[in-house]
mmJSON file of the N, C-alpha and C atoms, coordinates in Angstrom:
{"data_MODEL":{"atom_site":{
"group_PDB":["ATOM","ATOM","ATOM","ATOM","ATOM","ATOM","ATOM","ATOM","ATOM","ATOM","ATOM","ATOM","ATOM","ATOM","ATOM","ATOM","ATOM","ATOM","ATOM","ATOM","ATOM","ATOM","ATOM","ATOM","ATOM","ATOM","ATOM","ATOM","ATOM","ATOM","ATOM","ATOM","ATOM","ATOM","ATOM","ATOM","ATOM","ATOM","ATOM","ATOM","ATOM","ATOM","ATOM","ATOM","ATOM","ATOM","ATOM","ATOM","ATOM","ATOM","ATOM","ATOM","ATOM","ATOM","ATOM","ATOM","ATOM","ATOM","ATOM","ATOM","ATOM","ATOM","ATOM","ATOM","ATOM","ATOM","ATOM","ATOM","ATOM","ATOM","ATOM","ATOM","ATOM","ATOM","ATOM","ATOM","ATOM","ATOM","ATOM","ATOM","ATOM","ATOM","ATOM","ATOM","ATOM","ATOM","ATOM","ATOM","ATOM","ATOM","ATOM","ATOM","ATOM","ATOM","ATOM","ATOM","ATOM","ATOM","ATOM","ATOM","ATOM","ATOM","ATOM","ATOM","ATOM","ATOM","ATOM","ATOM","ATOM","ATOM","ATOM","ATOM","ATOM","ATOM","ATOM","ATOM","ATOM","ATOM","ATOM","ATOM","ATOM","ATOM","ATOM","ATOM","ATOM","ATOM","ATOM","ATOM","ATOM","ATOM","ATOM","ATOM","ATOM","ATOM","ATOM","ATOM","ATOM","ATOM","ATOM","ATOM","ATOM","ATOM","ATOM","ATOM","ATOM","ATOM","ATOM","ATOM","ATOM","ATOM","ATOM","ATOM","ATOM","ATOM","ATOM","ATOM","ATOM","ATOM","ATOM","ATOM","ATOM","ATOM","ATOM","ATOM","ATOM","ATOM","ATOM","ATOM","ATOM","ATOM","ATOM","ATOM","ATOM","ATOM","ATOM","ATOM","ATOM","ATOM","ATOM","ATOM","ATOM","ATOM","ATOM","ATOM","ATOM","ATOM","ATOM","ATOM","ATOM","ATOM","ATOM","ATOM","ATOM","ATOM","ATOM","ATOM","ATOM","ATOM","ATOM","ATOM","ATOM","ATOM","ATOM","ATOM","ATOM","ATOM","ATOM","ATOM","ATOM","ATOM","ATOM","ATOM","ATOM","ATOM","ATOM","ATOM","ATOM","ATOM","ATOM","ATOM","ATOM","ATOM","ATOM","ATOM","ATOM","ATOM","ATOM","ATOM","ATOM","ATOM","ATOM","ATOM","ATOM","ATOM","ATOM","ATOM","ATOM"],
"id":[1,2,3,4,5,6,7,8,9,10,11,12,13,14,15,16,17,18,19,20,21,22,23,24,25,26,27,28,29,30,31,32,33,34,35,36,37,38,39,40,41,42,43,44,45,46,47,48,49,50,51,52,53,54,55,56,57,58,59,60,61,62,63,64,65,66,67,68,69,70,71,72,73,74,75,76,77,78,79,80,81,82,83,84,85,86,87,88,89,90,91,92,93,94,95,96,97,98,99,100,101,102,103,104,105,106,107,108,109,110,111,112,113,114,115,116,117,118,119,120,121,122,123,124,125,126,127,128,129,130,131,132,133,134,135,136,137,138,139,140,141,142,143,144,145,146,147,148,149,150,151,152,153,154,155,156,157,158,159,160,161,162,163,164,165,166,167,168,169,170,171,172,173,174,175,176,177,178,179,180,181,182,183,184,185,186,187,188,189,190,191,192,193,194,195,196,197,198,199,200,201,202,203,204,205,206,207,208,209,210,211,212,213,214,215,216,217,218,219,220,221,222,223,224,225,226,227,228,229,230,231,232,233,234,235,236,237],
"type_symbol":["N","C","C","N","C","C","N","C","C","N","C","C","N","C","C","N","C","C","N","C","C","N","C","C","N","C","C","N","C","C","N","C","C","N","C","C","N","C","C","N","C","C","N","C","C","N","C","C","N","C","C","N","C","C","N","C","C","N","C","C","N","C","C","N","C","C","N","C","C","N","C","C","N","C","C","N","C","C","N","C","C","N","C","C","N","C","C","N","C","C","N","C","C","N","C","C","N","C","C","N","C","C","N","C","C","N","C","C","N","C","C","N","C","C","N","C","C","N","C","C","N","C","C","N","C","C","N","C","C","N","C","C","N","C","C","N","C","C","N","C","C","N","C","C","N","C","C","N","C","C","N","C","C","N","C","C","N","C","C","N","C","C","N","C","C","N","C","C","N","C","C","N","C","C","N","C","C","N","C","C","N","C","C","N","C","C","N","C","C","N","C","C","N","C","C","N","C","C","N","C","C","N","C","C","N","C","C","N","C","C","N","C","C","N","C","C","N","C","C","N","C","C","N","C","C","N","C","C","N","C","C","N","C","C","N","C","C"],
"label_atom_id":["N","CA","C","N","CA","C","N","CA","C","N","CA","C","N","CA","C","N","CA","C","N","CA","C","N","CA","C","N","CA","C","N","CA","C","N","CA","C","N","CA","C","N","CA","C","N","CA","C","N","CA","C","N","CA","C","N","CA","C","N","CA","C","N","CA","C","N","CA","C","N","CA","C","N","CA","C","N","CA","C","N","CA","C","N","CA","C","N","CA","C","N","CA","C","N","CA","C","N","CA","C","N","CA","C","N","CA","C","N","CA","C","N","CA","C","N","CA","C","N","CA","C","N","CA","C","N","CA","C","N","CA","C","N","CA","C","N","CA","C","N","CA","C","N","CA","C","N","CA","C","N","CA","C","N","CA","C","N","CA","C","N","CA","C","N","CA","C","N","CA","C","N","CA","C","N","CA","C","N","CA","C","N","CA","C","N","CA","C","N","CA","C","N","CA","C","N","CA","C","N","CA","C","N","CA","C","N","CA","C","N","CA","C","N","CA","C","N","CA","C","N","CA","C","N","CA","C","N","CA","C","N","CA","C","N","CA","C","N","CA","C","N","CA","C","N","CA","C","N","CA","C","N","CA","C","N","CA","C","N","CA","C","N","CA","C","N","CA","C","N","CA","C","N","CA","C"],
"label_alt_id":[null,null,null,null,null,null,null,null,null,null,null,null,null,null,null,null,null,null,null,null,null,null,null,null,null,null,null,null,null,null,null,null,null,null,null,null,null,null,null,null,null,null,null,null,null,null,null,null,null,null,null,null,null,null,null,null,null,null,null,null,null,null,null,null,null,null,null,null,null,null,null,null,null,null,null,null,null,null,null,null,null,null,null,null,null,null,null,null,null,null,null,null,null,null,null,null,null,null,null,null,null,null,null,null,null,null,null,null,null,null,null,null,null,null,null,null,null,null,null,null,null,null,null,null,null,null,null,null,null,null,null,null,null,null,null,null,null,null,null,null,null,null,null,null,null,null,null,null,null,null,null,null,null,null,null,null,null,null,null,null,null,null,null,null,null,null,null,null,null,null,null,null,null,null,null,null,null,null,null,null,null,null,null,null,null,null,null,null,null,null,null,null,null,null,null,null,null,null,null,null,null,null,null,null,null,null,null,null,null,null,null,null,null,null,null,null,null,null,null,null,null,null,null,null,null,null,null,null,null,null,null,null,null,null,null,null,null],
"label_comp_id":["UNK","UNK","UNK","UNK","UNK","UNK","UNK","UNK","UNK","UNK","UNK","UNK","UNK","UNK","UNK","UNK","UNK","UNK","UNK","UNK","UNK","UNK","UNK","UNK","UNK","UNK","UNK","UNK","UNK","UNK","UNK","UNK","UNK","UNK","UNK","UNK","UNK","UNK","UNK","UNK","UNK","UNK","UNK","UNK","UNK","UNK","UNK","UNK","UNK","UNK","UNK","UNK","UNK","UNK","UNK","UNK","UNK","UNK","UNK","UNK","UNK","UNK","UNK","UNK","UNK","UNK","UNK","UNK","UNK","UNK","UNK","UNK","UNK","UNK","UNK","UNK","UNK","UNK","UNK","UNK","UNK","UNK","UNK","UNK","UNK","UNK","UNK","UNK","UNK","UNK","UNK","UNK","UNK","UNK","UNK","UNK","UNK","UNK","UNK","UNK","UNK","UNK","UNK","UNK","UNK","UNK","UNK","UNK","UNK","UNK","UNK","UNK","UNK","UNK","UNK","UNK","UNK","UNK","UNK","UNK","UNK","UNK","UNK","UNK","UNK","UNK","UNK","UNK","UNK","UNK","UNK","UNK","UNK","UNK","UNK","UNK","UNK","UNK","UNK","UNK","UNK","UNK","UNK","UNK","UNK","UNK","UNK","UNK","UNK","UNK","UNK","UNK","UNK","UNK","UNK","UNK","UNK","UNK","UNK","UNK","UNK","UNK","UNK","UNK","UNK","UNK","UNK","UNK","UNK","UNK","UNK","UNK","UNK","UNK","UNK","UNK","UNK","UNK","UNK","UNK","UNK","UNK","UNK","UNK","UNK","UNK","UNK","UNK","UNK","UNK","UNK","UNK","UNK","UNK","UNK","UNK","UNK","UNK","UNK","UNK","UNK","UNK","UNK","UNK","UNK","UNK","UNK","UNK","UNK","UNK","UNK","UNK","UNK","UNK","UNK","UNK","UNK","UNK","UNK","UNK","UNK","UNK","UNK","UNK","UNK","UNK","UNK","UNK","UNK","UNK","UNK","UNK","UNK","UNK","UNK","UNK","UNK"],
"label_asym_id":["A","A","A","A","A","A","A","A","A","A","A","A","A","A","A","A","A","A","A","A","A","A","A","A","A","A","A","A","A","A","A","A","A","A","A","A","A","A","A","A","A","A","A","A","A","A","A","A","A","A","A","A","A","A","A","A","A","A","A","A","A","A","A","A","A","A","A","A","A","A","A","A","A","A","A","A","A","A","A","A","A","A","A","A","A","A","A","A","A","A","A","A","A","A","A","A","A","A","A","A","A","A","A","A","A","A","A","A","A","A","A","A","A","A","A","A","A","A","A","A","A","A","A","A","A","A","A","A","A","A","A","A","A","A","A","A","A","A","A","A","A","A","A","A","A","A","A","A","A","A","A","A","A","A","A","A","A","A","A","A","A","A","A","A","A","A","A","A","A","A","A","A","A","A","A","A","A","A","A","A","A","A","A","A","A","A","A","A","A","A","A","A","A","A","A","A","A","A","A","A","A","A","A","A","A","A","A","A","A","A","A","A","A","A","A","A","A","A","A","A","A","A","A","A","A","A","A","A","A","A","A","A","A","A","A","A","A"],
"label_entity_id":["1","1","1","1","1","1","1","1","1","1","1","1","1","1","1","1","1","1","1","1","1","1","1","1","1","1","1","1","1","1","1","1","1","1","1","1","1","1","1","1","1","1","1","1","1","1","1","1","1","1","1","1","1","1","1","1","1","1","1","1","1","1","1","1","1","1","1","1","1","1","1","1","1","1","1","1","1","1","1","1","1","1","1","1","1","1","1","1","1","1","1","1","1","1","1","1","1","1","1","1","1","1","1","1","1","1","1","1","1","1","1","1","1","1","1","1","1","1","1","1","1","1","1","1","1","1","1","1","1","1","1","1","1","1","1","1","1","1","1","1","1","1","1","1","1","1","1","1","1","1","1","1","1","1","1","1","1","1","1","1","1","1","1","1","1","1","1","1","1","1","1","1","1","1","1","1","1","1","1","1","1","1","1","1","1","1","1","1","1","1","1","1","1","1","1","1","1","1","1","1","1","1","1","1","1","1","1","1","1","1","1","1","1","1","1","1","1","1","1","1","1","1","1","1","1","1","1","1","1","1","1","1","1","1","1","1","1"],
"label_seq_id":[1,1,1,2,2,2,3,3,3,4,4,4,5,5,5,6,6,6,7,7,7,8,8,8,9,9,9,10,10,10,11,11,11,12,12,12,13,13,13,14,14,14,15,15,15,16,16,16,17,17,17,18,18,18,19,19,19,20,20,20,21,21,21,22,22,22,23,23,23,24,24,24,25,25,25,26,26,26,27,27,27,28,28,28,29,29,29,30,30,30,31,31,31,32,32,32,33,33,33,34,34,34,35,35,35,36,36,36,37,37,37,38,38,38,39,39,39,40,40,40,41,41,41,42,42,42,43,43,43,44,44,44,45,45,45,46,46,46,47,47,47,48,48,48,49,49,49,50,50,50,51,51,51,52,52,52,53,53,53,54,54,54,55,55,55,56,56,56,57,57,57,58,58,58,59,59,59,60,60,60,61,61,61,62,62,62,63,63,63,64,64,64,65,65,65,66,66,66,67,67,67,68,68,68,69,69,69,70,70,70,71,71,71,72,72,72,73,73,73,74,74,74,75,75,75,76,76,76,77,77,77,78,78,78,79,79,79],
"pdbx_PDB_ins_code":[null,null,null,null,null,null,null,null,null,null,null,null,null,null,null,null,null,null,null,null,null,null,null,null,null,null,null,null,null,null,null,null,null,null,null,null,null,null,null,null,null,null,null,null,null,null,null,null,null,null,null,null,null,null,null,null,null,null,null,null,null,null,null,null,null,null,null,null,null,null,null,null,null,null,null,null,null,null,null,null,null,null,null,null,null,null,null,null,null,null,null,null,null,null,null,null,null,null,null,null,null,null,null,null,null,null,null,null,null,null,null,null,null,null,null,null,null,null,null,null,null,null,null,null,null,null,null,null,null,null,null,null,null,null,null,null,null,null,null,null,null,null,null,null,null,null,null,null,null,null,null,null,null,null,null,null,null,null,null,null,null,null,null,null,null,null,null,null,null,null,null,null,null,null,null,null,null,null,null,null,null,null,null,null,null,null,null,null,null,null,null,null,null,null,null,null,null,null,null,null,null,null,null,null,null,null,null,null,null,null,null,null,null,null,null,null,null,null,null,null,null,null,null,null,null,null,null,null,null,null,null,null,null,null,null,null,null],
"Cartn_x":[1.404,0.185,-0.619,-0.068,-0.627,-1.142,-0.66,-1.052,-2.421,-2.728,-3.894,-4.82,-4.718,-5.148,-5.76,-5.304,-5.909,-6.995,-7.271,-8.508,-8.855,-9.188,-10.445,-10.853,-9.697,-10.383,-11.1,-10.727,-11.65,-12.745,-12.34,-14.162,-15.123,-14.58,-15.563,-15.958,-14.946,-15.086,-15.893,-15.834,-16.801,-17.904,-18.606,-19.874,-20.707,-20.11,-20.503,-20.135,-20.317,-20.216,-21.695,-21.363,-23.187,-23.206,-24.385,-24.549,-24.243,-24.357,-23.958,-22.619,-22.411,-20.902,-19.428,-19.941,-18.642,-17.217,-17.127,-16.157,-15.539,-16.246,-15.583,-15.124,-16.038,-15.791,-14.28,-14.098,-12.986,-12.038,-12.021,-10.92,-10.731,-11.225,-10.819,-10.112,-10.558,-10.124,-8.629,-8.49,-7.147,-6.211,-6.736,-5.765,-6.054,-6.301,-5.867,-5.017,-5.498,-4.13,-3.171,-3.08,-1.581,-0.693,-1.418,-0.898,-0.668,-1.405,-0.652,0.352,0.643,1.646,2.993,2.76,3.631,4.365,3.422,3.827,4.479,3.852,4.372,5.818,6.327,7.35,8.474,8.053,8.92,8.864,8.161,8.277,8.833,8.715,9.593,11.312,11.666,12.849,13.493,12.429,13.069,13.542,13.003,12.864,14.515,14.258,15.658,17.182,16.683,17.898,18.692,17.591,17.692,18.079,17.617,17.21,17.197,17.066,17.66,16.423,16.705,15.9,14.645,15.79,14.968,13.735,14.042,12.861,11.225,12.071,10.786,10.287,10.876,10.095,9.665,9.999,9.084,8.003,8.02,6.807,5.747,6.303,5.139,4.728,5.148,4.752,3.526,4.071,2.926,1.714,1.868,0.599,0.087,0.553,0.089,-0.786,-0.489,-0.984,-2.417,-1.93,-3.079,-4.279,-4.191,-5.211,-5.198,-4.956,-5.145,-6.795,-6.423,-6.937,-8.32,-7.701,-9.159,-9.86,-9.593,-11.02,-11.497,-10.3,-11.147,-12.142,-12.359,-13.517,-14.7,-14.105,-15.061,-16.768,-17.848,-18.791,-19.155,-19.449,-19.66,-20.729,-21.626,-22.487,-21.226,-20.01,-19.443,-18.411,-18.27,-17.445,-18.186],
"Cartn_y":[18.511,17.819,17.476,16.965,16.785,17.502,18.883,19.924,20.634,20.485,20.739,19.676,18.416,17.394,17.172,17.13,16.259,17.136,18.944,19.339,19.762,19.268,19.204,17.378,16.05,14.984,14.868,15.724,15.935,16.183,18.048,17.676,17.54,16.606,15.788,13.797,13.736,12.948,12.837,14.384,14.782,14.994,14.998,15.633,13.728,12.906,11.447,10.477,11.096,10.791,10.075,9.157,8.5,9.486,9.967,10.935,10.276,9.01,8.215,8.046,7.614,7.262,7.754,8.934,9.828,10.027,9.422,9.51,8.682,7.174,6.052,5.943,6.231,6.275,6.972,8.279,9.227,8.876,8.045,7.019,5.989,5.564,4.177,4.704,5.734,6.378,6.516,7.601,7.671,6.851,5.443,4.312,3.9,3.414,2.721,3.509,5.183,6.06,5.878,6.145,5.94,4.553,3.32,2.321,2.181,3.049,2.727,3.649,4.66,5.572,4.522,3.797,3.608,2.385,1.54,0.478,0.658,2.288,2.379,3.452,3.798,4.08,3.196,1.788,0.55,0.102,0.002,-0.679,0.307,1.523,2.603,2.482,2.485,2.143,0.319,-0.417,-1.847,-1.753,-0.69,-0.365,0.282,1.14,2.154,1.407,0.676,-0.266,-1.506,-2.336,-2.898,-2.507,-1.899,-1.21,0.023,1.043,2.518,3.483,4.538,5.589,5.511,5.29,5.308,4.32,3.167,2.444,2.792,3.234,4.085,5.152,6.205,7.402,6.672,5.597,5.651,4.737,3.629,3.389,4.29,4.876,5.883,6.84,7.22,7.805,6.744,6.08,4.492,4.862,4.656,4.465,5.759,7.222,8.159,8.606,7.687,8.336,7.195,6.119,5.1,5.436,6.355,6.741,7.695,8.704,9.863,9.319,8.174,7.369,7.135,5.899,5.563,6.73,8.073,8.758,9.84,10.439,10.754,9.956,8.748,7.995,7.418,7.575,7.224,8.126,7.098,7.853,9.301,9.828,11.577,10.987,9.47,8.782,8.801,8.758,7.415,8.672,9.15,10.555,11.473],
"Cartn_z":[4.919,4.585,5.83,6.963,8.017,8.583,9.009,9.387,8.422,7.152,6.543,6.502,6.588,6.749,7.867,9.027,10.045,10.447,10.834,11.083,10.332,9.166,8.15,8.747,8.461,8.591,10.167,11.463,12.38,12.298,11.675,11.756,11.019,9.979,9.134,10.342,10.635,11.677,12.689,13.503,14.584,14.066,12.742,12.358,12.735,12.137,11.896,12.891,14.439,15.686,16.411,16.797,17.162,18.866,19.203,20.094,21.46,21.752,23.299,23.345,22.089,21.851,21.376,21.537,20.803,21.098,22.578,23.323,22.958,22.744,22.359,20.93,20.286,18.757,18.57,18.864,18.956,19.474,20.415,21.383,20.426,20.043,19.022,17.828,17.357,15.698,16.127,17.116,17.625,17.891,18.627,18.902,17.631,16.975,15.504,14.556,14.697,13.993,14.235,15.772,16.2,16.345,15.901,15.897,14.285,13.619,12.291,12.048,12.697,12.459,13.058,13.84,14.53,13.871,13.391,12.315,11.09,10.899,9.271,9.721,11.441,11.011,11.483,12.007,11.599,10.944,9.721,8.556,7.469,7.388,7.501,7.596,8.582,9.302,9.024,8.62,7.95,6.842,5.972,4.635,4.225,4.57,4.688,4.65,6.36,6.431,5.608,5.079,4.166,2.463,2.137,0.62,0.655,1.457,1.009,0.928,0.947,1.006,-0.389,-1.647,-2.762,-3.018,-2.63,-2.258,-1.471,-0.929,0.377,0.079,-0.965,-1.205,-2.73,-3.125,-4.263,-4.215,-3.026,-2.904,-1.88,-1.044,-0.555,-1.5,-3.311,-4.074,-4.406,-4.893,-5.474,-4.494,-3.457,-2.478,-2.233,-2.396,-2.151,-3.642,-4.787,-6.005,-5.96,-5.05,-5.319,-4.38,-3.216,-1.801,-3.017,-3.438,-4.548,-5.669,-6.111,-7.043,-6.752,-5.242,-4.577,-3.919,-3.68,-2.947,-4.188,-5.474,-6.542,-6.917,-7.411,-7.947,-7.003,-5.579,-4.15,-4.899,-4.497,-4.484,-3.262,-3.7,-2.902,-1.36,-1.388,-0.542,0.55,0.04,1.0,1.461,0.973,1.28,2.278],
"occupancy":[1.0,1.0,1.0,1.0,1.0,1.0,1.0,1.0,1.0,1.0,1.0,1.0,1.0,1.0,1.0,1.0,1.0,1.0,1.0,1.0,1.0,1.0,1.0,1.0,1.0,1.0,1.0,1.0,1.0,1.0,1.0,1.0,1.0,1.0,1.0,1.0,1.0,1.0,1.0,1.0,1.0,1.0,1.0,1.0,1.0,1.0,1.0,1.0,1.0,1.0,1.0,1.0,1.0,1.0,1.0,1.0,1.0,1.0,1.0,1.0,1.0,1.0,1.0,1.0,1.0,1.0,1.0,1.0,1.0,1.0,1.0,1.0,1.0,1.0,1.0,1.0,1.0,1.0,1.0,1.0,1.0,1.0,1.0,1.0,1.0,1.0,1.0,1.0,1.0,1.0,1.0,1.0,1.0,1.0,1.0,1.0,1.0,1.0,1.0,1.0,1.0,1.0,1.0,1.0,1.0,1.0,1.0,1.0,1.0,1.0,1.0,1.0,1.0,1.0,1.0,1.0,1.0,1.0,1.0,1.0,1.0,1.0,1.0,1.0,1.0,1.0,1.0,1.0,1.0,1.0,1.0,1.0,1.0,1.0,1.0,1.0,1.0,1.0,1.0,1.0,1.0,1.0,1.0,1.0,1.0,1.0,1.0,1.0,1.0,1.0,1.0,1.0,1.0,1.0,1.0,1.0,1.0,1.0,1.0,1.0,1.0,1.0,1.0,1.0,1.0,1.0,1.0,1.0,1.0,1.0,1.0,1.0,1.0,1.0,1.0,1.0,1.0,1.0,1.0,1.0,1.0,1.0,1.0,1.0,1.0,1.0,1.0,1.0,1.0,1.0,1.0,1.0,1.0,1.0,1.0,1.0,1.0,1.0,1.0,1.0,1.0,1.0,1.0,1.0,1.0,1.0,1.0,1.0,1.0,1.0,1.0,1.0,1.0,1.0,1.0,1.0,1.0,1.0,1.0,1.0,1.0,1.0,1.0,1.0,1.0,1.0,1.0,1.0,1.0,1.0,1.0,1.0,1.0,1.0,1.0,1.0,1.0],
"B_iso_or_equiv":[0.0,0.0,0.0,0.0,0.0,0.0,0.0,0.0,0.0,0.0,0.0,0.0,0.0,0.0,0.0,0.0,0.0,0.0,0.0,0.0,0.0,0.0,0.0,0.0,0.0,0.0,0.0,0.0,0.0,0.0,0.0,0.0,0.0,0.0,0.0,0.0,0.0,0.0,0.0,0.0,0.0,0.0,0.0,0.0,0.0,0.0,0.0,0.0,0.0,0.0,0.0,0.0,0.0,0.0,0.0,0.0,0.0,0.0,0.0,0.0,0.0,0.0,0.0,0.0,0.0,0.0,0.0,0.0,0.0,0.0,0.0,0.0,0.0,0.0,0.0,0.0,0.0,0.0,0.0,0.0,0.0,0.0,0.0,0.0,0.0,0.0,0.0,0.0,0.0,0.0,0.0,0.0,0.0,0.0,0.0,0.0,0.0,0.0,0.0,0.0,0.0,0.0,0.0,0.0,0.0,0.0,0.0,0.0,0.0,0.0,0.0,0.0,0.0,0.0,0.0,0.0,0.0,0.0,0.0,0.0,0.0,0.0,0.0,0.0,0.0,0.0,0.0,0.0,0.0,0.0,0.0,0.0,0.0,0.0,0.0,0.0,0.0,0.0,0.0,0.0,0.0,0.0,0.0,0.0,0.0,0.0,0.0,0.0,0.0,0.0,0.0,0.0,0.0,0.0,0.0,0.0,0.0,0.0,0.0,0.0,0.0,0.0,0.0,0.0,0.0,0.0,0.0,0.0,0.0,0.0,0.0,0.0,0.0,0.0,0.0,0.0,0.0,0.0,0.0,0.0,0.0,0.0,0.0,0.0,0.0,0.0,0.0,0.0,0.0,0.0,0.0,0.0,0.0,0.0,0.0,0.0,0.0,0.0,0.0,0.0,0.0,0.0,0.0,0.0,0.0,0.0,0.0,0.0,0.0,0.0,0.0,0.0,0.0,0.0,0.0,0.0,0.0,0.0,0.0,0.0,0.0,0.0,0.0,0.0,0.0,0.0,0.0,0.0,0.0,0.0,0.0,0.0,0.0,0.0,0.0,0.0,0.0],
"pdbx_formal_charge":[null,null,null,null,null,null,null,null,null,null,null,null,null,null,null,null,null,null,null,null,null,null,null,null,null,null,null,null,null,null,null,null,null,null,null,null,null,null,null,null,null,null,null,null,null,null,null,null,null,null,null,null,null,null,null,null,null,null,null,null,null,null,null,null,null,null,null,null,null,null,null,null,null,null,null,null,null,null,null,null,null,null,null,null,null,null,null,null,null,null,null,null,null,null,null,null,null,null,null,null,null,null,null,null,null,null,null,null,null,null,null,null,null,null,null,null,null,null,null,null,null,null,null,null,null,null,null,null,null,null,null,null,null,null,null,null,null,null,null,null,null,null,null,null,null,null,null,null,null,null,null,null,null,null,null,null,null,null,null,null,null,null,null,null,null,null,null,null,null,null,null,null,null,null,null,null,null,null,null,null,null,null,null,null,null,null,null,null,null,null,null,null,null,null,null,null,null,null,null,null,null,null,null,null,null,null,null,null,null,null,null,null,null,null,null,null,null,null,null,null,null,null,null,null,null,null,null,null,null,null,null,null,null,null,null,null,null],
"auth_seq_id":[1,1,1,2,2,2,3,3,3,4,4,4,5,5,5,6,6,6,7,7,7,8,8,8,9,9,9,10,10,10,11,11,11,12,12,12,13,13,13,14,14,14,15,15,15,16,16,16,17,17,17,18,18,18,19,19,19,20,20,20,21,21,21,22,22,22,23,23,23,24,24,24,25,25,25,26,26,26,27,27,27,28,28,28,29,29,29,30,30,30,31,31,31,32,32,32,33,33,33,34,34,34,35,35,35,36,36,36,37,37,37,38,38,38,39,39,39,40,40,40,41,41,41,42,42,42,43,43,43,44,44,44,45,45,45,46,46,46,47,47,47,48,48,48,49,49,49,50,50,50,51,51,51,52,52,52,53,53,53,54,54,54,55,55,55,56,56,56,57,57,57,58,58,58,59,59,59,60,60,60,61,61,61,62,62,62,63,63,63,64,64,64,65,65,65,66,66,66,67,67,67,68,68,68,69,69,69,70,70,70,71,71,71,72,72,72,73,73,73,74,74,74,75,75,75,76,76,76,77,77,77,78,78,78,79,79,79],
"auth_comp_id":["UNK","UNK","UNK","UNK","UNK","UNK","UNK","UNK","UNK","UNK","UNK","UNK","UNK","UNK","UNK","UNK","UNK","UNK","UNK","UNK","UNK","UNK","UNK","UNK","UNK","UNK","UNK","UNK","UNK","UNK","UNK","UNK","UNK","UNK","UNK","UNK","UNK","UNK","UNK","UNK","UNK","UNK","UNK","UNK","UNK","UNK","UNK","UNK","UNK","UNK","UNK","UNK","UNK","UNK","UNK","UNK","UNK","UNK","UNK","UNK","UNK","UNK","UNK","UNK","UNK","UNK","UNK","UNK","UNK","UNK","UNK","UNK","UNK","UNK","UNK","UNK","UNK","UNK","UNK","UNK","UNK","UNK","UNK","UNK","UNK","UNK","UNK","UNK","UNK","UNK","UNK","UNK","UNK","UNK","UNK","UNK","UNK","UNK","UNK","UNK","UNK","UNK","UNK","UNK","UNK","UNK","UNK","UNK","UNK","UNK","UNK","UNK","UNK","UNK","UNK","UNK","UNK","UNK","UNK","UNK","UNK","UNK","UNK","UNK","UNK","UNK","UNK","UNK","UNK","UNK","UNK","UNK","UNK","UNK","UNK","UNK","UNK","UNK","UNK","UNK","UNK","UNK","UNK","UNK","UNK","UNK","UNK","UNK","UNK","UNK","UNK","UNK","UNK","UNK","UNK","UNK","UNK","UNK","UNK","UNK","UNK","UNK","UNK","UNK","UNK","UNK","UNK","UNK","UNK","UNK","UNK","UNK","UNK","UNK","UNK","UNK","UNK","UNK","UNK","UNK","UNK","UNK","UNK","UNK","UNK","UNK","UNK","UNK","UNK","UNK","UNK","UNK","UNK","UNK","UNK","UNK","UNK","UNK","UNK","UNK","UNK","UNK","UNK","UNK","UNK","UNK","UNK","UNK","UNK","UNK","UNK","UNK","UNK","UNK","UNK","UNK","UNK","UNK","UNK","UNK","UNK","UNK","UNK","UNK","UNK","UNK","UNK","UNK","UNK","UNK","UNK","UNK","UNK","UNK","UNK","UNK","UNK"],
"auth_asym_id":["A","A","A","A","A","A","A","A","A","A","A","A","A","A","A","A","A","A","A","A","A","A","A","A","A","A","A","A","A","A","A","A","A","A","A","A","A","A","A","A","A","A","A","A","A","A","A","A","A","A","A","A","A","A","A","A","A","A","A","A","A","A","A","A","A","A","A","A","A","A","A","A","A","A","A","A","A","A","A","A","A","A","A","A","A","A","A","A","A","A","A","A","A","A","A","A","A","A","A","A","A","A","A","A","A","A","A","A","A","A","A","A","A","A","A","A","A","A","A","A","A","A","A","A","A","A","A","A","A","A","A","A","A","A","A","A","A","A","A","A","A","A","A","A","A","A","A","A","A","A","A","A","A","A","A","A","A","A","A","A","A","A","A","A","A","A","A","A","A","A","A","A","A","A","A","A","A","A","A","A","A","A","A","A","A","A","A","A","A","A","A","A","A","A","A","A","A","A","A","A","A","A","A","A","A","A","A","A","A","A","A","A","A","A","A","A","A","A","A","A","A","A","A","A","A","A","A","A","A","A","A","A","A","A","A","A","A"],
"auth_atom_id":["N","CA","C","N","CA","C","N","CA","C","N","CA","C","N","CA","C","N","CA","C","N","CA","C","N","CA","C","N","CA","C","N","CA","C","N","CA","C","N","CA","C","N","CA","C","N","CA","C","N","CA","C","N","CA","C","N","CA","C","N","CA","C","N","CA","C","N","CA","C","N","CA","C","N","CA","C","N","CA","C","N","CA","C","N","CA","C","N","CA","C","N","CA","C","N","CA","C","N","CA","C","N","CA","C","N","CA","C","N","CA","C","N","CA","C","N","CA","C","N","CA","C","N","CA","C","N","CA","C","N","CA","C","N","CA","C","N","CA","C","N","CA","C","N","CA","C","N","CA","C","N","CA","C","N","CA","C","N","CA","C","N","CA","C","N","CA","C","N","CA","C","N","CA","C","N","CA","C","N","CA","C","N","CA","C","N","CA","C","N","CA","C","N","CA","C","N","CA","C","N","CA","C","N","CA","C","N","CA","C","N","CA","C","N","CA","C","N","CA","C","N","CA","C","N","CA","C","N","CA","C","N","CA","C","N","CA","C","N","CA","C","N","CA","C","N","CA","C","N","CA","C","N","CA","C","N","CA","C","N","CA","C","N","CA","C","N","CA","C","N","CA","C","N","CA","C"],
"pdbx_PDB_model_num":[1,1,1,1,1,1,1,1,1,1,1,1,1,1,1,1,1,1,1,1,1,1,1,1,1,1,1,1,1,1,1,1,1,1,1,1,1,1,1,1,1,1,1,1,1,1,1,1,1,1,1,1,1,1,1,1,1,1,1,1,1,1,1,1,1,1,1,1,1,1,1,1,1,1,1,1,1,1,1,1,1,1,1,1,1,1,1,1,1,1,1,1,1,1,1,1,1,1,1,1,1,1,1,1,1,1,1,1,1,1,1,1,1,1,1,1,1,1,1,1,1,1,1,1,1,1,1,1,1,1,1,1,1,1,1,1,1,1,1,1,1,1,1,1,1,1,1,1,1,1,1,1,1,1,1,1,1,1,1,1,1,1,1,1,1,1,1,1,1,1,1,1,1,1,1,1,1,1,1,1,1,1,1,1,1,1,1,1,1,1,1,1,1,1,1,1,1,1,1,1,1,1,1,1,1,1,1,1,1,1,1,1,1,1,1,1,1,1,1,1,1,1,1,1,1,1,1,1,1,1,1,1,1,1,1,1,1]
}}}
């Protein structure tokens, strides 16, 4: 998924770049990705340890059907 995912969400990203600021904009997107990758794979790893695998793949189902949910009905403006 990642691998089909991330350069399409680039360069839909790079199109909606302010022209002075692109460097920064692109620097920020990145540090907030990677700080949520990084959160969600310790909270990830709390998960597991505590309560087990099954817990964790069935709420990352929950939340993957609910981001599913929220950008089908997203207006096409905001997209």
């Amino acid at each position: 998924g990642e691998a089909l995912g991330t350069p399409a969400h680039d360069a839909i990203f790079a199109e909606h770049l302010d022209k002075n600021r692109h460097i920064e904009e692109y620097a920020d997107w990145k540090l907030i990705a990677n700080l949520c990758g990084a959160g969600a794979v310790l909270l990830g790893g709390l998960i597991v340890k505590y309560v087990g695998f099954s817990v964790l793949l069935n709420s990352m189902g929950v939340l993957a059907t609910i981001s599913f949910f929220g950008v089908l009905f997203q207006s096409r403006k905001l997209l």
